[in-house]
C-alpha positions as CSV (number, residue, x, y, z in Angstrom):
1,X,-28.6,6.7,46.0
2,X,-28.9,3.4,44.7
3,X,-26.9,1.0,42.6
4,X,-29.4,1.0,39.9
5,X,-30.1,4.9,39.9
6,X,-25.8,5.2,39.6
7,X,-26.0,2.9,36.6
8,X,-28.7,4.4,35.1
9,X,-26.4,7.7,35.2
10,X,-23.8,6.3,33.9
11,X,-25.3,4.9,31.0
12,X,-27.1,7.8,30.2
13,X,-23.7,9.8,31.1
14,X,-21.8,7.5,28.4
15,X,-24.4,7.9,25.7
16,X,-24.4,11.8,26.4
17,X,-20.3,11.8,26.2
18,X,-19.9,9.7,22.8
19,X,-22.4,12.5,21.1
20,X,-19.3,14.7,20.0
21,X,-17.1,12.1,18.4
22,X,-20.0,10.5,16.5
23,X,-21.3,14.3,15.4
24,X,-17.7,14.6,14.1
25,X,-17.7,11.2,12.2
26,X,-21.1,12.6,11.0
27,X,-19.8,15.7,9.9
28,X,-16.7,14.0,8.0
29,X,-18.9,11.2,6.3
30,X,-21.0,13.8,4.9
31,X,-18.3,16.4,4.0
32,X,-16.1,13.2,2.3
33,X,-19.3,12.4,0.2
34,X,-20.8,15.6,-0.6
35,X,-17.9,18.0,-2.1
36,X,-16.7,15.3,-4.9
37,X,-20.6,14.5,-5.9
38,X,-20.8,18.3,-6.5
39,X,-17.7,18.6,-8.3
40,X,-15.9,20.9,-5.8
41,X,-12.5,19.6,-5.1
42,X,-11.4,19.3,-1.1
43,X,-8.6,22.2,-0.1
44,X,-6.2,20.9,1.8
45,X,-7.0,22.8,4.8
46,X,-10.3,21.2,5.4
47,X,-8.8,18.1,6.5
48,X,-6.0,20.1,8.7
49,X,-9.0,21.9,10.1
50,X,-10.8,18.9,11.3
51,X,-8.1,17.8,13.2
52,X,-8.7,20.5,16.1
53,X,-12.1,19.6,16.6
54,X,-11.9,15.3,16.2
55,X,-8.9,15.8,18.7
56,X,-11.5,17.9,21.0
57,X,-14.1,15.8,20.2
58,X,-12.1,12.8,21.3
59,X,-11.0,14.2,24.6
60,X,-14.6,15.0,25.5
61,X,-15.6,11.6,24.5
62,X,-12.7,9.8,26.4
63,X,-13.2,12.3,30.0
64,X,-17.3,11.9,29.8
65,X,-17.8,8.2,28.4
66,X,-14.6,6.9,29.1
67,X,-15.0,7.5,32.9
68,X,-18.9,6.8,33.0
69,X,-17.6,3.2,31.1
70,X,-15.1,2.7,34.1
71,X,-17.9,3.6,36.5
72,X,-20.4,1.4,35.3
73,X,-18.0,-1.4,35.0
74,X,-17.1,-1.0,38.4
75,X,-20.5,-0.9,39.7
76,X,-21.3,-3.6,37.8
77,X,-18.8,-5.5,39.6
78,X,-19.5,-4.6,43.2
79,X,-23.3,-5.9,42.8
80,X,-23.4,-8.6,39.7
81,X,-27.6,-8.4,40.6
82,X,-27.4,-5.0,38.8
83,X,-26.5,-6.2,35.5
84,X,-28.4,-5.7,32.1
85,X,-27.7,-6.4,28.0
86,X,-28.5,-2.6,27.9
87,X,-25.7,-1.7,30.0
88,X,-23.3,-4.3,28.7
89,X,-23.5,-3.2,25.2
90,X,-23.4,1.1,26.1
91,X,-19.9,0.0,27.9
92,X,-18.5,-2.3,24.6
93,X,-19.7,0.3,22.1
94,X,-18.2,3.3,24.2
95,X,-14.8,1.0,24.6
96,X,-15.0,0.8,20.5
97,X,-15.2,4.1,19.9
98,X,-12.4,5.5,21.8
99,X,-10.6,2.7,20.2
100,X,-11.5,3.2,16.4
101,X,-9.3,6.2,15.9
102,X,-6.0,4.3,17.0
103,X,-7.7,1.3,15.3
104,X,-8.1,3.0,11.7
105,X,-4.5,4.6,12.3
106,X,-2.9,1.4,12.8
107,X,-4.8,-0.4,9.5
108,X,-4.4,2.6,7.4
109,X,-0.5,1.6,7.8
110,X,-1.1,-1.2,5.8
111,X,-3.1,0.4,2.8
């Protein structure tokens, strides 16, 4: 197998693996603005309840992106003639996603 074919899987392997933790934030957003437009209030177990599938959602992300990331960086590496703007930006935006969770922890310490 080539070196372009194995980036081509990892880039389609990292844009596969981020689907859960964006369907998640997805599913949040519209959950957050919905319920108050329609007057419902949020029960407190709906947050609590999201916590079990962002924290799947994030280990799915982290095993299937995260490692297709590594990948591609490493072929990347090994043969610079193999490198493209598409890939480069796949690997930042994967690298800030996994990072936006300990990110939005860290700054909601401040608010």
């Amino acid at each position: 197998m080539s070196t372009h074919t194995k980036l081509v899987i990892a880039n389609v392997l990292m844009t596969i693996g981020a689907i859960p933790l964006v369907f998640f934030v997805v599913w949040l957003i519209g959950i957050l603005t919905w319920t108050p437009k329609h007057g419902a209030i949020i029960p407190i177990m709906d947050p609590i309840g999201m916590i079990g599938p962002f924290i799947m959602g994030f280990i799915i992300t982290a095993a299937v992106a995260g490692t297709s990331a590594a990948w591609s960086w490493d072929l990347v590496r090994a043969n610079p003639q193999n490198r493209s703007r598409v890939a480069l930006v796949l690997r930042l935006t994967t690298v800030a996603t996994l990072i936006s969770p300990f990110a939005v922890l860290f700054l909601s310490r401040f608010f």
